[in-house]
C-alpha positions as CSV (number, residue, x, y, z in Angstrom):
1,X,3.7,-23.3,8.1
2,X,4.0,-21.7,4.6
3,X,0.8,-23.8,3.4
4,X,-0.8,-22.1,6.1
5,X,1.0,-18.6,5.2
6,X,-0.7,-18.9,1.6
7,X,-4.4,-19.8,2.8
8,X,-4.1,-17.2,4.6
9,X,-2.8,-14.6,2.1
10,X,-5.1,-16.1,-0.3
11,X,-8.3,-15.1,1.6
12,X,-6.7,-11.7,1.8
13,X,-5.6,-11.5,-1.8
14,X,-8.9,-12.3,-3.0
15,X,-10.6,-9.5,-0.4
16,X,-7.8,-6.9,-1.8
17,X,-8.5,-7.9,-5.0
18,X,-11.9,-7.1,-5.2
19,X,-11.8,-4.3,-3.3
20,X,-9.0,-2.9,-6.3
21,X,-11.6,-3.6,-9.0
22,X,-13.9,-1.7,-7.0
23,X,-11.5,1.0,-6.5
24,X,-10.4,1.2,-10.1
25,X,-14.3,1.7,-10.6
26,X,-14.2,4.7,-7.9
27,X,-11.0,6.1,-9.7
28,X,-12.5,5.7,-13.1
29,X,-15.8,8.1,-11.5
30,X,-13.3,10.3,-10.1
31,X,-11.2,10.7,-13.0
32,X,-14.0,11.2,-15.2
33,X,-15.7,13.9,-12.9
34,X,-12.2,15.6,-11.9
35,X,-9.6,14.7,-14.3
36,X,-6.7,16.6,-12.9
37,X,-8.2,19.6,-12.3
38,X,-8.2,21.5,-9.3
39,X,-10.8,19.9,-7.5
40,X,-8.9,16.6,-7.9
41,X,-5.9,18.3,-6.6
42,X,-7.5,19.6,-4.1
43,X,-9.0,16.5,-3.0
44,X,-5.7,14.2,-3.1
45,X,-3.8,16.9,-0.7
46,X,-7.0,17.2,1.7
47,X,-7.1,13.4,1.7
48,X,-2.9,13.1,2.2
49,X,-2.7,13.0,5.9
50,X,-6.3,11.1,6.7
51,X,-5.3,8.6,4.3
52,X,-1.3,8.3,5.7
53,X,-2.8,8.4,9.0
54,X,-4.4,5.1,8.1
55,X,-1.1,3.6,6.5
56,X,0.9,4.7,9.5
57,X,-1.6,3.2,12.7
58,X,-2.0,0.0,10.0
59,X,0.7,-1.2,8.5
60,X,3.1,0.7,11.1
61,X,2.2,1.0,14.4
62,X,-0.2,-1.9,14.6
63,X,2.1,-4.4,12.9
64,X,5.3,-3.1,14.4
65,X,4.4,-3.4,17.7
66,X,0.7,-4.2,18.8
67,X,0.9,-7.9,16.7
68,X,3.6,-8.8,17.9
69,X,3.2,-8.3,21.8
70,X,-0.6,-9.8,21.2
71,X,0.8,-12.9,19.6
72,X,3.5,-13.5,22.1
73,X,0.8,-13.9,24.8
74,X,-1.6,-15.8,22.4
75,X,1.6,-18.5,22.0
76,X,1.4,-18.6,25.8
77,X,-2.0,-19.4,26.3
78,X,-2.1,-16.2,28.5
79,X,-5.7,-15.3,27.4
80,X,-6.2,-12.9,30.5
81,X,-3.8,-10.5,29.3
82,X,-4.3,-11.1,26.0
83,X,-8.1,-9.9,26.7
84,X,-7.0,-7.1,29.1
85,X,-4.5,-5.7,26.9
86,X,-6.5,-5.5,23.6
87,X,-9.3,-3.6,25.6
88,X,-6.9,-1.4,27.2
89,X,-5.5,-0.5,23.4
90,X,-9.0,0.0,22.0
91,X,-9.5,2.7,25.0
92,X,-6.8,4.7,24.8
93,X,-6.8,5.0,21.1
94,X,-9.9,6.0,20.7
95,X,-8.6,9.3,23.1
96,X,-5.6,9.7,21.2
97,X,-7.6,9.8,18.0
98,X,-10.3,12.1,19.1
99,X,-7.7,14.4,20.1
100,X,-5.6,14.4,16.7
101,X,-9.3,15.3,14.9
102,X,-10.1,17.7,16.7
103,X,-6.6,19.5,16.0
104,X,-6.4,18.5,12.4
105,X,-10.0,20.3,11.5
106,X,-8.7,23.5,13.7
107,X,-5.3,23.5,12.0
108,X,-6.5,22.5,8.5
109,X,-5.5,25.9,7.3
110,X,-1.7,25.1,8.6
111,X,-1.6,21.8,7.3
112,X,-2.7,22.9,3.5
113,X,0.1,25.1,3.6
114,X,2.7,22.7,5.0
115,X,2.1,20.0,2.5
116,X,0.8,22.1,-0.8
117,X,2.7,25.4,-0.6
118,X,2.2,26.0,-4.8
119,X,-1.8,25.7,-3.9
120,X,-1.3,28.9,-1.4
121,X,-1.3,31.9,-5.1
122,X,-4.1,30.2,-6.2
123,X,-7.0,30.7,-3.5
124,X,-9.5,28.7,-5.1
125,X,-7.3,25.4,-4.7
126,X,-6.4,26.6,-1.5
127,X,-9.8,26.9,-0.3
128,X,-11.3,24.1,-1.5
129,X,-8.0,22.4,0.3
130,X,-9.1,23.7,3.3
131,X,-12.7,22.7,3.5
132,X,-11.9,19.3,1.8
133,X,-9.4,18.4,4.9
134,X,-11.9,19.5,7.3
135,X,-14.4,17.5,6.4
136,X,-12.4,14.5,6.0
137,X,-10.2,14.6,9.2
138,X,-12.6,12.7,11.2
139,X,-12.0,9.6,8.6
140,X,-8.4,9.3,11.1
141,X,-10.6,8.1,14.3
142,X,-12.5,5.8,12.4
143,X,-9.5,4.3,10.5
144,X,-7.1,4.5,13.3
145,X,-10.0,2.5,15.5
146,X,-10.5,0.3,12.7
147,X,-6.3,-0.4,12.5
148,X,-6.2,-1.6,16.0
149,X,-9.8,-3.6,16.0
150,X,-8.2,-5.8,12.9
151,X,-4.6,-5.7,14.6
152,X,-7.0,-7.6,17.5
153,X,-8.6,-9.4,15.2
154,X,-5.5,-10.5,13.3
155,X,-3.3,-11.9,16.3
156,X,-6.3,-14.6,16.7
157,X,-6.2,-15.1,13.0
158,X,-8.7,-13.4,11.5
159,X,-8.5,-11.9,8.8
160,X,-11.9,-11.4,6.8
161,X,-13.0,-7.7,8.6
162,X,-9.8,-6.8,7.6
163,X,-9.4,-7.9,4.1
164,X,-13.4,-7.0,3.4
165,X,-13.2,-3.5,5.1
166,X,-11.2,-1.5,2.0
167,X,-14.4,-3.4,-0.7
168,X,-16.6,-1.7,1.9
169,X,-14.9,2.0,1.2
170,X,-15.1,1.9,-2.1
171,X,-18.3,0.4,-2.3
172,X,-19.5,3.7,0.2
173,X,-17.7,6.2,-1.9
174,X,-19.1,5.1,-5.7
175,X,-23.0,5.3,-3.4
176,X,-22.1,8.7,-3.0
177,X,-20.2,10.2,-6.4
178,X,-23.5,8.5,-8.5
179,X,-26.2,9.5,-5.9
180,X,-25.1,12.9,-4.5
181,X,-22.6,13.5,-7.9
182,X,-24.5,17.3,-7.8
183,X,-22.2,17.7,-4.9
184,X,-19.4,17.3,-6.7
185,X,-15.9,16.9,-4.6
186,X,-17.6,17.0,-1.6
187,X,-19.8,13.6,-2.2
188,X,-16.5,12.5,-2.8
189,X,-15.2,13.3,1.0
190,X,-18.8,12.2,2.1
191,X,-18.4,8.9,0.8
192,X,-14.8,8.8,2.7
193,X,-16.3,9.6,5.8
194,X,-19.4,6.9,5.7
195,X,-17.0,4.3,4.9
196,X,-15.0,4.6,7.6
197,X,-18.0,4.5,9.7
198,X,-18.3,1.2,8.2
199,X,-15.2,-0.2,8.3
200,X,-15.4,0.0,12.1
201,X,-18.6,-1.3,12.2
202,X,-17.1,-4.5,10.5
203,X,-14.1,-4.9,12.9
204,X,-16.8,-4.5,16.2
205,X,-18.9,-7.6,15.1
206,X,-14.8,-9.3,13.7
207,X,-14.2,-9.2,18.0
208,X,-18.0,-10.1,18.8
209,X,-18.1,-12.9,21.1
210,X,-14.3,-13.1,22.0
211,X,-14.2,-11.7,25.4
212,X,-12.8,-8.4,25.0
213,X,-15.3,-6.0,25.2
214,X,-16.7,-7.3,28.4
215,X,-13.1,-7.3,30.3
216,X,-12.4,-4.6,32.8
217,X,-9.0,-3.1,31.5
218,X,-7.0,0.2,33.0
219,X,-6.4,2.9,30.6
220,X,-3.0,2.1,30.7
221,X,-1.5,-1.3,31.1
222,X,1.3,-2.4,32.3
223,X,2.3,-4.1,28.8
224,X,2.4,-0.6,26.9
225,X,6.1,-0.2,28.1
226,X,7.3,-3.3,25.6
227,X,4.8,-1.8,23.4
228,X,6.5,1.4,23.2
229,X,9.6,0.0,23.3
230,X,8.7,-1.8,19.5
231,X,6.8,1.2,18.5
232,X,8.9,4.6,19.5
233,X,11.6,3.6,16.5
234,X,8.7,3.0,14.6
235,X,7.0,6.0,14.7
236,X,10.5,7.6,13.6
237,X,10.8,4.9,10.5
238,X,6.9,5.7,9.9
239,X,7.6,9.5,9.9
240,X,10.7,9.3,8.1
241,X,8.9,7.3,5.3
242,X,5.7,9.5,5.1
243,X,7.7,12.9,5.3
244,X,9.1,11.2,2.0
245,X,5.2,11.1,0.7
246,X,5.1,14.9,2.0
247,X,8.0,15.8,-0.1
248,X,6.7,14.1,-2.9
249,X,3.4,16.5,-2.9
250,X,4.9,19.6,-2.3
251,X,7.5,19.2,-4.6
252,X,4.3,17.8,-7.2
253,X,2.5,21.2,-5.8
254,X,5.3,23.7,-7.9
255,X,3.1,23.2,-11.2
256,X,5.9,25.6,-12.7
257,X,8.6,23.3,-12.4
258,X,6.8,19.2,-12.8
259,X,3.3,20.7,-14.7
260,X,0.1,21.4,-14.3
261,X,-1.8,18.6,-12.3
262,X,1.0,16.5,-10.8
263,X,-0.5,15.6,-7.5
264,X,-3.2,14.4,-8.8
265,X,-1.4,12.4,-11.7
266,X,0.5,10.7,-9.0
267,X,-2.7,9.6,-7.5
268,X,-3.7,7.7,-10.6
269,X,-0.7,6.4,-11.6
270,X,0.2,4.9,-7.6
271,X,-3.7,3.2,-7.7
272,X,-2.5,1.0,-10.8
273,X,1.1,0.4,-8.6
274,X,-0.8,-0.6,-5.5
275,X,-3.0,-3.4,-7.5
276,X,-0.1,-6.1,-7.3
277,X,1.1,-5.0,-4.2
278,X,-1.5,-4.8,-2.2
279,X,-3.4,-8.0,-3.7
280,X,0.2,-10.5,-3.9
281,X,2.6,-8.4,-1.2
282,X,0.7,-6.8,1.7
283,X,-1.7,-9.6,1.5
284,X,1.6,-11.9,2.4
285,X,2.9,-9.5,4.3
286,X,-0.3,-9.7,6.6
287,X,-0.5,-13.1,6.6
288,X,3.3,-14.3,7.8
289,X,3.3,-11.4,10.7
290,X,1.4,-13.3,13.4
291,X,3.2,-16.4,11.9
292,X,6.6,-15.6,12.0
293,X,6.1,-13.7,15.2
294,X,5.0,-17.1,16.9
295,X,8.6,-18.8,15.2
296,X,9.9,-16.2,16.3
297,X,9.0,-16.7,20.1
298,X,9.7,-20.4,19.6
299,X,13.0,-20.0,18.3
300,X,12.1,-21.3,14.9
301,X,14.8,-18.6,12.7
302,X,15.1,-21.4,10.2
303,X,11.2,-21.9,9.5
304,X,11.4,-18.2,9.4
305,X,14.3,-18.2,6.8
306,X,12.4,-20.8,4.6
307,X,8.9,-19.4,4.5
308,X,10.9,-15.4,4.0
309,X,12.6,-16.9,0.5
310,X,9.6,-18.6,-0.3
311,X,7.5,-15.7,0.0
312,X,9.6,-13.5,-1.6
313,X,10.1,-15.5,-4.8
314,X,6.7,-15.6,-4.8
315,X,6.4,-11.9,-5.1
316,X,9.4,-12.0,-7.4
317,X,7.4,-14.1,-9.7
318,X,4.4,-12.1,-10.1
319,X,6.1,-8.8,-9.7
320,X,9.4,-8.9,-12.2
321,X,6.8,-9.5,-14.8
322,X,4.4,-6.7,-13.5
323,X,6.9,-4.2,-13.6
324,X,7.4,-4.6,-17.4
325,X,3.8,-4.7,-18.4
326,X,3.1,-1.2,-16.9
327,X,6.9,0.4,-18.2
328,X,5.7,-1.3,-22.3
329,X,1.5,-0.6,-22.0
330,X,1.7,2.6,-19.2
331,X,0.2,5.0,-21.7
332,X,-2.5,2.3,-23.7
333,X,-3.6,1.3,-20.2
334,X,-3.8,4.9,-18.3
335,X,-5.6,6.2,-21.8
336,X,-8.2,2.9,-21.9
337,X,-8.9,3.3,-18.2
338,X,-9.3,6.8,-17.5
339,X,-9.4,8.8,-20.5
340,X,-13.2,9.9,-20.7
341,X,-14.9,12.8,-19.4
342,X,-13.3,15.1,-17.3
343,X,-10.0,13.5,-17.5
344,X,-8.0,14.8,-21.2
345,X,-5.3,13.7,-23.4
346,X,-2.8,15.6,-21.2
347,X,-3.8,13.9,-18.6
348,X,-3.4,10.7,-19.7
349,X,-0.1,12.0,-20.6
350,X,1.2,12.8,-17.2
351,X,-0.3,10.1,-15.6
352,X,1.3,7.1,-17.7
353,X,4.3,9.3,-17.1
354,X,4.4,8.5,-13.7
355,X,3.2,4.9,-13.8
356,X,6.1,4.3,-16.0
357,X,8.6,5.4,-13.8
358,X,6.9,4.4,-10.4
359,X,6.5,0.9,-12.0
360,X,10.2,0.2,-12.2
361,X,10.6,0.0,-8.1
362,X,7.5,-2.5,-8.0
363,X,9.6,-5.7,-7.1
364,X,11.1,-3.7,-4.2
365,X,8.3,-1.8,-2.9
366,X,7.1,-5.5,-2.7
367,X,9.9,-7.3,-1.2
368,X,10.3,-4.3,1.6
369,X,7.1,-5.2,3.0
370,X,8.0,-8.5,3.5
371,X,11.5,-7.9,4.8
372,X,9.7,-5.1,7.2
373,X,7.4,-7.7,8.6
374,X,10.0,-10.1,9.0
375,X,12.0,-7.5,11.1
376,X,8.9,-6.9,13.0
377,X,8.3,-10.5,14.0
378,X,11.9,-10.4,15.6
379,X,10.6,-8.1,17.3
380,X,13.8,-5.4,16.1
381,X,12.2,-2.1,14.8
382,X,15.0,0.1,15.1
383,X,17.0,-1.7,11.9
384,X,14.5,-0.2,9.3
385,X,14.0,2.9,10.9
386,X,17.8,3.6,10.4
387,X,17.3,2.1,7.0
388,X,14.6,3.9,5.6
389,X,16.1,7.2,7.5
390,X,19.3,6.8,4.6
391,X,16.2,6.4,1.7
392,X,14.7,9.2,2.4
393,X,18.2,10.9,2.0
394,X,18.6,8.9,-1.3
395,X,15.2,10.0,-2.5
396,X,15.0,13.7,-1.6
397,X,18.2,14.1,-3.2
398,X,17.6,12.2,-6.0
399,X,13.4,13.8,-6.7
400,X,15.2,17.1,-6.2
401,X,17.8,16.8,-9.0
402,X,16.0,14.6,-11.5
403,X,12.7,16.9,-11.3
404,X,14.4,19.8,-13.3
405,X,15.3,17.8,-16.0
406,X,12.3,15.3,-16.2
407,X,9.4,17.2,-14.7
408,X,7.0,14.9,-12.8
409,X,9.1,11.5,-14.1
410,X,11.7,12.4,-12.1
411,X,10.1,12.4,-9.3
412,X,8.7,8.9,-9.6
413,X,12.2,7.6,-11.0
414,X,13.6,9.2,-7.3
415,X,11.1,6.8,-5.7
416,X,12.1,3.5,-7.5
417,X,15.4,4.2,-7.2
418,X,15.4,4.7,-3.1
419,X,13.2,1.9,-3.0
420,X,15.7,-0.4,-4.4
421,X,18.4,1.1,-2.1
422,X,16.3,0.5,0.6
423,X,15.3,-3.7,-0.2
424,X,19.2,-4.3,-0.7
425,X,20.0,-3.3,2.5
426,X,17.0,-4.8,4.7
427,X,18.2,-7.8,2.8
428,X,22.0,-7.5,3.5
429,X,21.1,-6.7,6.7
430,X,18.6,-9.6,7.8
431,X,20.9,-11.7,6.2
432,X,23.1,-11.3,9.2
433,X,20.3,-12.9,11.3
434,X,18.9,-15.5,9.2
435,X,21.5,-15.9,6.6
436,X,19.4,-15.3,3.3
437,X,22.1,-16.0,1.0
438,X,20.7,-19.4,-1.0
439,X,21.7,-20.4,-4.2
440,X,18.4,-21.8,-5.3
441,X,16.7,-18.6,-4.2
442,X,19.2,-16.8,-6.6
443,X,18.9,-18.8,-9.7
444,X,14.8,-19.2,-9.5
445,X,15.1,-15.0,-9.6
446,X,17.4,-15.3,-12.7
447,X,15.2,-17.4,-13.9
448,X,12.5,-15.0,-13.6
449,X,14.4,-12.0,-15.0
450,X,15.0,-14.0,-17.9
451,X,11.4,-15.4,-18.4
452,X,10.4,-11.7,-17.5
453,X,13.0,-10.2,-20.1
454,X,12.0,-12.8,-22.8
455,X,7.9,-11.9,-22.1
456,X,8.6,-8.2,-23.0
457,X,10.6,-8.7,-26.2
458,X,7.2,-10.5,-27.1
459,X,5.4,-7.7,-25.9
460,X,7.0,-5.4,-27.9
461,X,7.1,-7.2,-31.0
462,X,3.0,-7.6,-30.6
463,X,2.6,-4.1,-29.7
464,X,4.9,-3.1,-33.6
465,X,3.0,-5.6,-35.3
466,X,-0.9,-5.1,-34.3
467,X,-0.7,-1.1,-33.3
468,X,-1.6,0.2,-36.7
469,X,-3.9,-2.8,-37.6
470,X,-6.5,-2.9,-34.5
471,X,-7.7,0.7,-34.0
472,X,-9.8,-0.3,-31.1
473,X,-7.8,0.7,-28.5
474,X,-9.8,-2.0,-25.9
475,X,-9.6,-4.8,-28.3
476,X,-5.4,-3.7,-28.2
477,X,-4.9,-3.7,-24.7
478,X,-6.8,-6.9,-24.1
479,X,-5.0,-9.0,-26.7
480,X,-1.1,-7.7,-25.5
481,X,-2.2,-8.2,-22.4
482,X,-3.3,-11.9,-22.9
483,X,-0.1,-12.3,-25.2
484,X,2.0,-11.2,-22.6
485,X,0.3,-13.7,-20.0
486,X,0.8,-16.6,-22.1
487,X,4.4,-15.8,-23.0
488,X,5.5,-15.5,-19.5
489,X,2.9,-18.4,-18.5
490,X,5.1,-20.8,-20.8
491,X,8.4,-19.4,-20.4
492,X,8.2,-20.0,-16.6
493,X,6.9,-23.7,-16.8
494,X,9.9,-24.6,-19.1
495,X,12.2,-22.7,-17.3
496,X,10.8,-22.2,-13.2
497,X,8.3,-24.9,-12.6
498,X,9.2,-24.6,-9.0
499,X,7.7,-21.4,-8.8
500,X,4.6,-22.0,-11.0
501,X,4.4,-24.9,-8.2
502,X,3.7,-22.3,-5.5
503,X,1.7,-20.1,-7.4
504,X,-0.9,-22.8,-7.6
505,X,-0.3,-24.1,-3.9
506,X,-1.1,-20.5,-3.4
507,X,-4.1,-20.0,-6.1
508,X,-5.0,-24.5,-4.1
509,X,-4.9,-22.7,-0.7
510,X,-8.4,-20.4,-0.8
């Protein structure tokens, strides 16, 4: 199954992965239109709830609860219900969506204030908050249809309209910044709203053919009551986690205390931290949910065991490494990348601040999705909910206390830290179902700490010896890069060949 796992997550990774390069592109435009002035501000806090609306009916609701109640019946050759209950879904949604529109473009005025309360002395901000969130609002029907067309699409085990529809975004909102850039922000929402139009498009023609739009269905099926059963501790975990994002940008918002431009610094600097995640861990984390949930229905906790370890070495592997690229070349890549136009010297400043800090949770950031989805295929959602309930604590506590002293690093530093609090004890915790505690899993993870370790000490040495010799700053970044790549390259096939193995069974499976 876990050759089937990485063919899978392979297809996905290579989707995610272009759609990053074209989203660095859009954040390149933006940065170099916006830098992190106001209207960039104004733009990440109007785009806060559309864009955690999309994360929360995704990767929460959907996966939580929808997958795994659709794959039970697709294990049970119980196509009827399978059919009946996937149009029921897409009809009720689309309701439930319409209605949370309309109220967010009434209310935008309520909302601005509720997640951006430093915007509210300065009325220009403020205002442009305002207008920004109404116009983009709508972007939640089309995303939350979108989520529950690909959960759909995913229980049958397909993936491409999901994988390709993020490329499609992007691709909508550079159209608009280039062709309508006299606009200014609002090409910018424009492009948001027009590729969410089609992203669902893309997830219709995923279904085409399948039976499911020509079923009759009730608006409520008799199913929803397991459904809700999954997904009510979800939506607490979900809120729990994203009023953590909420606190994160109002306490960004009081420019007094973290500086000028926070919000939007933390928007740059959490693009370059999503890039590994989402191409190596969400893509995984996609890929094993209908997999595992199957196991899990067929009693298979061992195959579920395996396939968990190996997955999460996997991530280990490419994310250990990861995490001390950004924290050594956070300030050389944010400065190559970005710094042009609109976007100054103090903003490449604040932003490598943040990746620096935000980089140091990447491992667990990573290893949470795949202990989440793992909990999810066993069908237990209350576990992380109580979990991520005590991170929040951790983090609000900690962003709090360390944002006096270090300003918007603190903040970041919070969210690695809780992060980490939070992987140990999904891990503890699952352990007590499918006893995670291997001693080859252990040592291949030493093993990459040390390769890891040994690949930054190379790093740094490079970066002494060719800083003041290579004044191109391109030419730099390029060649640390590529010296970094091959340090850790050969340092794992002396040391972790077993991993390197499933890298390339990985890289064999497309």
């Amino acid at each position: 199954m876990f050759k089937q796992i990485l063919k899978k997550s392979f297809t996905i990774g290579l989707a995610t992965f272009v759609s990053r390069v074209l989203g660095f592109l859009r954040d390149i435009l933006i940065a170099f239109f916006f830098g992190t002035g106001y209207a960039a501000q104004a733009f990440v806090v109007a785009f806060r709830l559309p864009n955690i609306w999309r994360s929360f009916i995704g990767e929460e609701a959907v996966n939580a609860s929808v997958v795994p109640v659709l794959s039970e019946h697709r294990s049970r050759d119980d196509l009827l219900t399978f059919q009946s209950l996937s149009k029921s879904l897409i009809k009720s949604s689309f309701i439930i969506l319409a209605v949370l529109t309309l109220l967010g473009v009434l209310f935008a005025p309520v909302l601005v204030r509720l997640i951006a309360p430093g915007f509210i002395s300065d009325f220009q901000q403020y205002s442009l908050s305002v207008k920004l969130t109404r116009i983009m609002f709508p972007y939640i029907l089309f995303i939350g249809l979108t989520a529950m067309l690909a959960g759909i699409a995913i229980t049958q085990k397909v993936f491409w309209s999901y994988s390709w529809a993020p490329a499609a975004l992007n691709i909508s909102i550079i159209f608009f910044l280039l062709a309508m850039k006299r606009y200014g922000v609002y090409a910018l929402a424009l492009g948001i709203i027009a590729g969410g139009i089609v992203e669902l498009i893309m997830q219709v023609f995923a279904l085409k053919g399948r039976g499911i739009y020509r079923i009759r269905a009730p608006l409520f099926h008799p199913e929803y009551k397991k459904i809700w059963k999954l997904l009510v501790p979800r939506f607490f975990g979900a809120g729990i986690y994203h009023i953590n994002i909420f606190i994160d940008t109002i306490l960004g918002s009081l420019q007094n205390i973290v500086g000028t431009g926070a919000i939007a610094a933390l928007y740059y600097a959490q693009r370059f931290v999503q890039l590994p995640l989402a191409v190596f861990a969400t893509s995984l984390a996609t890929a094993v949910l209908p997999f595992f949930s199957a196991q899990a229905t067929q009693k298979g906790n061992s195959s579920i065991r395996d396939n968990l370890l190996s997955s999460l070495r996997l991530v280990a592997f490419i994310m250990i490494p990861s995490t001390i690229g950004f924290f050594l070349l956070s300030k050389e890549i944010i400065s190559v990348v970005f710094q042009r136009g609109s976007f100054s010297a103090y903003s490449a400043g604040i932003t490598s601040s943040a990746l620096r800090f935000y980089s140091l949770g990447l491992v667990f950031y990573a290893g949470i999705k795949l202990l989440v989805a793992t909990f999810y295929s066993l069908q237990n959602t209350l576990t992380p909910v109580k979990i991520s309930a005590l991170a929040l604590f951790i983090n609000v506590v900690l962003s709090v206390a360390l944002m006096f002293p270090l300003g918007l690093s603190g903040l970041c530093l919070a969210t690695s830290i809780a992060a980490g609090c939070n992987f140990m004890l999904l891990f503890v915790r699952l352990n007590k179902t499918l006893y995670l505690y291997d001693k080859d899993f252990f040592k291949s993870i030493a093993k990459i700490i040390f390769s890891s370790a040994a690949m930054g000490l190379v790093l740094v040495y490079m970066k002494y010896m060719l800083s003041n010799r290579i004044s191109h700053d391109i030419l730099l970044l390029i060649i640390l890069i590529l010296a970094s790549s091959v340090s850790y390259g050969v340092l794992s096939i002396l040391f972790n060949k077993k991993d390197i193995k499933v890298l390339l069974r990985w890289k064999r499976a497309g």
